[in-house]
LOBA-852756 format. One record per residue (C-alpha): residue in three letters; x, y, z. Coordinates in steps of 0.5 Angstrom, whole numbers, plus 500, padded with zeros to 3 digits. Layout:
# LOBA-852756
ALAXYZ...
***
This chain:
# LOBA-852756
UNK422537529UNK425543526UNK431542530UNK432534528UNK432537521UNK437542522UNK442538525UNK441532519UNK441538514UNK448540516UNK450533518UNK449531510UNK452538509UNK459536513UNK459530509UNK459531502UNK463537504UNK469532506UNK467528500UNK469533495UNK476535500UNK477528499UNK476527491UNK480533491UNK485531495UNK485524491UNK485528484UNK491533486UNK495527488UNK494523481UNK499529479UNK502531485UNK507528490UNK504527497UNK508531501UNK507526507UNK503522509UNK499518516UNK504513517UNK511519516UNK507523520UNK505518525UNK512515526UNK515522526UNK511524532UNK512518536UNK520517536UNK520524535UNK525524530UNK525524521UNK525518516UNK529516511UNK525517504UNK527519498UNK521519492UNK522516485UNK518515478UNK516508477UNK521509470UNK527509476UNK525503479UNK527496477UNK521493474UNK523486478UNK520491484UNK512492483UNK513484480UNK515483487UNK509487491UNK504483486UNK507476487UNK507477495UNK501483496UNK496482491UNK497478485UNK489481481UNK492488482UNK491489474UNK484486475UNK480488480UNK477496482UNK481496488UNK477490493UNK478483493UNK471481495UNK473474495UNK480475500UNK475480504UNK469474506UNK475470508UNK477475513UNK470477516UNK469470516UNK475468520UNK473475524UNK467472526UNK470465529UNK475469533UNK481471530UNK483478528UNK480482523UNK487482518UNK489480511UNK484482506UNK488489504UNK490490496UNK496494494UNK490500493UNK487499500UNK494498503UNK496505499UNK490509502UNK492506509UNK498508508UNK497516505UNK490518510UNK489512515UNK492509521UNK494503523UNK490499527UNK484493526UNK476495526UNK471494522UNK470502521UNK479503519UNK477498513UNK470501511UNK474507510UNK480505506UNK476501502UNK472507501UNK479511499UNK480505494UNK475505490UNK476514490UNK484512487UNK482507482UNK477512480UNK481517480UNK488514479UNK491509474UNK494503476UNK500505475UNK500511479UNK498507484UNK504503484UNK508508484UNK504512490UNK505505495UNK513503492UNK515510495UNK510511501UNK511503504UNK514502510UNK520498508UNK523498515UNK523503522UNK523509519UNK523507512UNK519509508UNK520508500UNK523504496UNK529508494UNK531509501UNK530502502UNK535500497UNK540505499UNK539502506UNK539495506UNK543495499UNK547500498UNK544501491UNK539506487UNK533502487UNK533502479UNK538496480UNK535491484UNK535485482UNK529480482UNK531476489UNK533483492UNK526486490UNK523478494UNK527480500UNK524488500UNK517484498UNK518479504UNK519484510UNK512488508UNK507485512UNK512487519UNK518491516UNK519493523UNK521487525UNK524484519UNK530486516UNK530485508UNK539486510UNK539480514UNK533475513UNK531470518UNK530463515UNK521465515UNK523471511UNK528467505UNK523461505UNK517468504UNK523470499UNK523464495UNK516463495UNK515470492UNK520468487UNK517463485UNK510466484UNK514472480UNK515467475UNK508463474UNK505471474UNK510472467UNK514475470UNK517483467UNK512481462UNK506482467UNK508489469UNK511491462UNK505496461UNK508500466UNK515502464
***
C-alpha cells in the first residue's frame, strides 16, 4: 500500500510537472517566435531534407489571409475559447457510426497540432490538442494565434508558412496577396500536399469560390480589422 501511494504520489508530481512546462512553453511563445515545430520536425526528419519557412508579423500579411482561414477553417474563431462544441459532437457522432475520427479542429487546436503534436486521428491526439487549445486561448490573444498558425500551416510539401507559400506559388510577399490568392492558399489546407494552391484542380476552384463567397457574408476585411 506504501508503495501504491508512493508511486501516485510521483505520477500526480510528473503530471503537474509537465503541466507547468507546458504553461510556460505556451507563455514563452505569446512573446517569442517558435523556433520549429512538430510538424518541421517531423517532415525534416522523414525526407531528410529542410523547409522552406520564413516568419512574418501578422501587419506583413494581407488581411484578405486570416479572412480566408476563417471562412475555409472556423468562421467562430472571434467567438469561441478554442473548441467548437457543437462541430466536435458532429465528429464523435459520425465516429461512432464508422467513419473517422475528422474534422471538428478549430485554427486554435489545428495551431496546437501544429506546434506539439503529430498527425494522425485518435481520441488521445485530440484530447490533447484540445487541452493545448484552451492553454493558447488562455495565454494567447486571437491575434497572436492567427499570426502563430499563418506562419506555422503546411501550405504544400515542405512548406511551411504563409510568406513562403506566396513566394512559392505566387512569386509575391505575403502582404500582396490579393483576396482569390489568399482562397486559393486557404482551399489546399485540409490535404496541402496533394493540392497545390499554383495549379487548382477543379475541387480546389469550386472550394475557392465557396471560401470566396463565405469571405463576403462574413463582412469581409471588416471582420479581421481588429487585428491590423
Amino acid at each position: 500500500m506504501t508503495l501504491l501511494k508512493a508511486a501516485c504520489r510521483w505520477v500526480a508530481l510528473l503530471f503537474l510537472a509537465g503541466l507547468l512546462l507546458i504553461s510556460l512553453t505556451l507563455l514563452l511563445f505569446r512573446y517569442i517566435n517558435p523556433p520549429t515545430t512538430a510538424f518541421i520536425l517531423t517532415w525534416q526528419i522523414e525526407n531528410r531534407t529542410g523547409v522552406e519557412q520564413e516568419w512574418v508579423p501578422l501587419e506583413d500579411i494581407s488581411p484578405w489571409m486570416p479572412l480566408a482561414v476563417i471562412a475555409s477553417e472556423d468562421q467562430r474563431f472571434l467567438e469561441h475559447w478554442g473548441l467548437d462544441l457543437d462541430a466536435i459532437a458532429t465528429a464523435v457522432d459520425a465516429f461512432r457510426e464508422g467513419d473517422s475520427l475528422r474534422g471538428a479542429s478549430t485554427i486554435t487546436q489545428q495551431t496546437a497540432k501544429n506546434l506539439f503534436l503529430w498527425s494522425g486521428r485518435s481520441y488521445f491526439r485530440k484530447g490533447m490538442e484540445a487541452a493545448l487549445a484552451l492553454g493558447l486561448e488562455g495565454l494567447w490573444s486571437k491575434r497572436r494565434i492567427m499570426e502563430v498558425y499563418l506562419n506555422v500551416a503546411e501550405f504544400g510539401p515542405g512548406i511551411y508558412g504563409v510568406e513562403a507559400a506566396s513566394r512559392a506559388h505566387f512569386g509575391i510577399k505575403a502582404s500582396q496577396l490579393t483576396a482569390e490568392q489568399a482562397a486559393r492558399l486557404a482551399a489546399v489546407l485540409p490535404n496541402p500536399r496533394v493540392y497545390n494552391a499554383a495549379a487548382p484542380s477543379d475541387y480546389i476552384w469550386r472550394r475557392v469560390s465557396w471560401i470566396r463567397a463565405q469571405m463576403g457574408q462574413l463582412g469581409g476585411r471588416d471582420l479581421v480589422r481588429r487585428f491590423y
